[in-house]
N, C-alpha and C positions, 0 to 999 in steps of 0.2 A: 404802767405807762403805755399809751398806743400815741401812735402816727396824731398828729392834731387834726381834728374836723376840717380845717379848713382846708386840708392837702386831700383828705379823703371823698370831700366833695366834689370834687372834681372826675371822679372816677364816677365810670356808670355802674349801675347797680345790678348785675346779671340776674336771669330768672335762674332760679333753682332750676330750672331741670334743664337747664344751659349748660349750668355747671357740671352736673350728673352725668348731662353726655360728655359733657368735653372729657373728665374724670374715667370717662370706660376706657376699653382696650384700643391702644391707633388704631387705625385703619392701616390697609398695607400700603407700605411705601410711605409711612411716614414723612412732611417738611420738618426737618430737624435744623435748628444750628446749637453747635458743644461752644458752651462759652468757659474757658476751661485757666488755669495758673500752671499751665504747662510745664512750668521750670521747679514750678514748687520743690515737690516731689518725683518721685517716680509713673505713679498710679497714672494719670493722666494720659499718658503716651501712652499705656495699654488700650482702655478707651477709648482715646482718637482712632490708634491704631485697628482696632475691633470695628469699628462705625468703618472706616475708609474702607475695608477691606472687604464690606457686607455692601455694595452700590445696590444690590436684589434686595435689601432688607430695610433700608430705608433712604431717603433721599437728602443727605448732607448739604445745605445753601451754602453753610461755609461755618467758620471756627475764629471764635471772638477772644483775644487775648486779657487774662485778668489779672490787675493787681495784686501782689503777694507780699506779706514781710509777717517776720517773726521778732521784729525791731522789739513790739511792746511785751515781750521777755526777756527784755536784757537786765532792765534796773533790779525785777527779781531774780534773777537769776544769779548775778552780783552778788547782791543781799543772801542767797540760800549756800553760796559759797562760801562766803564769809564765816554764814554759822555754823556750817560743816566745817571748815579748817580749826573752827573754838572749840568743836566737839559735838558738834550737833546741838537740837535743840532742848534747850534747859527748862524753858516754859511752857504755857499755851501758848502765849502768843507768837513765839518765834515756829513753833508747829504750825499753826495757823497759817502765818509769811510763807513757812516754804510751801506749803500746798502739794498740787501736782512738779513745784518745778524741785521738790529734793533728789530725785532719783538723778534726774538730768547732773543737778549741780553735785550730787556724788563722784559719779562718772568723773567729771570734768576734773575734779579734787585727786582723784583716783592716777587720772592721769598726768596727774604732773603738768597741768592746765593751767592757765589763769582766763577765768569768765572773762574779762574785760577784753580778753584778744581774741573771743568769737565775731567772728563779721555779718552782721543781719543785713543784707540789701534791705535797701528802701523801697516803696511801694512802685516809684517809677522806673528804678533800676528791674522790680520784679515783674511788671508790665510788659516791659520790652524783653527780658526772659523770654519771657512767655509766649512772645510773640514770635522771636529765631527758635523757638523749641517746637510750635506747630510748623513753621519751616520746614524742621531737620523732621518731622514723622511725615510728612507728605513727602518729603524725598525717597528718606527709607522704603516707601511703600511704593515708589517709583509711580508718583500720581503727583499733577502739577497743582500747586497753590495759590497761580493766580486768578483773582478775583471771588478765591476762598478764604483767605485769611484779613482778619480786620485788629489793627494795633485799638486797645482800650483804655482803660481813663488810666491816667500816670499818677492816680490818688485815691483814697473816697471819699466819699461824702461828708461835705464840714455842714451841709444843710440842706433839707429836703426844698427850698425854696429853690436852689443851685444846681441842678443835676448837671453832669460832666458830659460835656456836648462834644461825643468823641462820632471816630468810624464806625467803633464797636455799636455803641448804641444806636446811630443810624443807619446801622443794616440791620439791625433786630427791628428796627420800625418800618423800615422797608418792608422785610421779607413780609414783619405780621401783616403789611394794609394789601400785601400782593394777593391777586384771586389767586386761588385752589383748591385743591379737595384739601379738605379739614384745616384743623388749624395745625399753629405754628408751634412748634415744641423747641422749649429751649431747656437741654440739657446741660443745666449749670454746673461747674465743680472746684467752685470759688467761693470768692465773695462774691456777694451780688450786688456790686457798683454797676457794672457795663446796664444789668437787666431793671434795677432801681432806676436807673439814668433815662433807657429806653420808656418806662413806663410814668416817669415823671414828666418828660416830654409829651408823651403823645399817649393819657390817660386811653382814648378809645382804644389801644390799640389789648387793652386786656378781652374785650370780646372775641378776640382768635388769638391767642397764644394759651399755650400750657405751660407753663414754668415747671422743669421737673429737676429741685435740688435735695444735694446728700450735703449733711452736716448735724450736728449737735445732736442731741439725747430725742431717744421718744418724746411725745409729746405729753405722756402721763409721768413720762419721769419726776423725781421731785430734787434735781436737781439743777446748780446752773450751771448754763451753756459759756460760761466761758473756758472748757477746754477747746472747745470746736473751732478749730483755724479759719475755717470757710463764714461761721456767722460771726465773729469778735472782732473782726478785722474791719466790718462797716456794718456798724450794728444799726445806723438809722434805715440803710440798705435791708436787714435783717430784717427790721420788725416791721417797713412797708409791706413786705414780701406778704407776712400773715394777715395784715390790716385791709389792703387794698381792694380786694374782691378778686383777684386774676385766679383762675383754676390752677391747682396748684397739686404738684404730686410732691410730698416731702419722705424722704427716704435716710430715716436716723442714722448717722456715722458709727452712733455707739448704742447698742450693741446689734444691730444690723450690719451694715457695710462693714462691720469691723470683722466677720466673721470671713471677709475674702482675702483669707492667708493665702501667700505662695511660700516654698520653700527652695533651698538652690535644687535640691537633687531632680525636683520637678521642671527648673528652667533650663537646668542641662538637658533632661529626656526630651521635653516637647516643646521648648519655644530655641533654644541656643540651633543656630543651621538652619532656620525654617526662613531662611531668606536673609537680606540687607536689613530688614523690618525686627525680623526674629533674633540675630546677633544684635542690633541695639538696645532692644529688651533685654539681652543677657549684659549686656554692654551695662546698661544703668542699675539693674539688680544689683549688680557686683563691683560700682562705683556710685554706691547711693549715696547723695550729698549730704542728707541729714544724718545717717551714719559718722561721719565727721563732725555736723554739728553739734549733735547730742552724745561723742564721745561713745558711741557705742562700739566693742566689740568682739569677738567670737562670732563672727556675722556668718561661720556654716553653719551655726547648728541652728539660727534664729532662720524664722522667719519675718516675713512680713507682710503689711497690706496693702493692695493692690483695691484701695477705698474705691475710686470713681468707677470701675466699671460698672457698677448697681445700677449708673444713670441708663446705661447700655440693654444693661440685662433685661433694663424693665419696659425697655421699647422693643425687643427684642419679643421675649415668647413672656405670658403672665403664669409659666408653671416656676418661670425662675424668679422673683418676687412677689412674698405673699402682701398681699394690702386687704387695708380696711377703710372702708370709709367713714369720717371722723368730723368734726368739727375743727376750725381753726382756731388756734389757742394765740393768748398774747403774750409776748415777748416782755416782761418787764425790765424798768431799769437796772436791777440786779444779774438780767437774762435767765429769770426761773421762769416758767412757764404758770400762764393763770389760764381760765377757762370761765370768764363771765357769761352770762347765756346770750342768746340772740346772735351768734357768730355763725358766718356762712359753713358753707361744704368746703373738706379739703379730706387728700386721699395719702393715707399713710402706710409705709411697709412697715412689718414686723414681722417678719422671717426670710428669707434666701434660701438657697437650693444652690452652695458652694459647689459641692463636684460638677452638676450640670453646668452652670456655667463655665468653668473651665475647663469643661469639656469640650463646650461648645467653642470655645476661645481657641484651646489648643488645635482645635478641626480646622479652623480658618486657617490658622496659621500653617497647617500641614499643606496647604495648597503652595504654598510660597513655594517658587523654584530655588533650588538653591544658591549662595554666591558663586 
């Protein structure tokens, strides 16, 4: 399945070597806006936090609030509890059902749980999250957020004919139709409603922007992408994103971005003291909310991932994400990845350089004075 002709016509058709260049290394001082689910998780506000704190490394327009919910894992999640309390699964098919969600619904069984009293905010409750969460890291960083921060769509997409005619997206069309040097980079680490919305609006505006998002599997993977939070959540948002011709850096969650573990002993040495900024960060490590959702814990000896900074690293310096340039694959109804010929250019990581970047991370943060 792709995007239908009639949505795609509408979009201009970039030359190749448009593409190629937009696809090379920024230019310094990057136009960036982070279109980000800031409350999601934790990963997010490292990210933010790393962009705010580098003004000499790129030029922040502002930070777009996105949609989040983990809603459409609840009815299985239910269901995988269920046939954990009978005894786990007896067939194929009850294997099958649970999928990725048995460990979760272990957990929960484990603790003396009942699935049905986990609470998933809804798409528009996790929007506005999202939105008081870029707030509170502009404060932390002691840097104001007015006429940085933009509330976005309070849903996704029920049809690409409909885009969500929010702030989010008319300051992403803004920025892109503004003169400057190079184009617009929109460091996504969501769904992509806000940047789907932008570019269903105002098709030309794919001629300067670079869409640079982290989610779901390689693209040669041969699996589907519905573990990935970021693409499953608006998937017609997902599959424009490959269809449309916008220059495009995709940066796989699994198993790239998943390889930026942090652990506590690490957040105690170099981020805990390194400021108002640096105790927040220690702050949400050690009150991670999906910790709780997913019944996890032993949370010293785990680590965890610290996903979206990839979007960072790769604007940052290219020794810290390895890319290839690749063709754009389609998204299918199932979300497996196909590869029909005649598809444009699009630029893919497949490897990171974890110590460096948190190296580099940790350095910024050592600048913070202390509280």
């Amino acid at each position: 399945m792709t995007t239908p002709a009639s949505i795609l016509e509408r979009f201009p058709i970039l030359p190749a070597e448009l593409v190629s260049e937009r696809l090379g290394r920024p230019a310094v001082l990057p136009r960036v806006i982070i279109d980000t689910d800031a409350a999601n998780e934790i990963d997010d506000q490292y990210a933010l936090a790393w962009a705010l704190l580098c003004p000499e490394r790129l030029d922040l327009e502002g930070v777009t609030a996105v949609p989040f919910s983990f809603a459409h894992h609840r009815d299985g999640l239910i269901r995988s509890a269920e046939i954990v309390r009978a005894g786990g699964p007896k067939d194929a098919e009850e294997e099958r059902f649970m999928g990725g969600l048995g460990g979760w619904a272990e957990r929960v069984v484990a603790a003396g749980r009942r699935a049905e009293d986990i609470r998933f905010v809804g798409p528009e409750e996790g929007a506005e999250l999202s939105y008081q969460e870029i707030l509170r890291v502009f404060d932390k960083c002691h840097l104001p957020a007015a006429g940085k921060a933009f509330r976005g769509s309070p849903g996704y997409l029920t049809s690409l004919e409909e885009p969500l005619d929010t702030p989010a997206a008319r300051f992403i069309i803004e920025r892109a139709r503004a003169k400057g040097d190079g184009p617009l980079y929109v460091a996504a680490m969501g769904a992509l409603t806000n940047v789907a919305s932008a570019l269903l609006m105002a098709p030309d505006i794919i001629e300067n922007v670079v869409v640079v998002w982290t989610s779901g599997f390689p693209s040669h993977a041969p699996f589907s992408n519905k573990p990935s939070l970021n693409l499953v959540q608006d998937r017609l948002a997902s599959r424009l994103l490959f269809d449309c011709g916008v220059p495009h850096v995709y940066l796989p969650g699994y198993h790239v971005g998943a390889q930026l573990k942090i652990s506590l002993p690490e957040m105690e040495r170099f981020v805990k003291g390194r400021g108002a900024i640096g105790d927040y960060l220690f702050y949400l490590y050690t009150h991670n909310p999906l910790h709780e959702m997913f019944a996890i814990t032993g949370t010293q000896t785990k680590t965890w991932v610290i996903w979206d900074v990839i979007n960072i690293a790769w604007l940052f310096d290219p020794r810290y994400v390895a890319t290839t340039l690749t063709t754009s694959p389609v998204l299918d109804e199932e979300l497996y990845w196909r590869h029909p010929g005649g598809r444009h250019a699009m630029l893919e990581a497949f490897d990171i350089n974890r110590d460096a970047i948190f190296e580099d991370f940790y350095a910024v943060l050592e600048r913070q004075p202390p509280r």
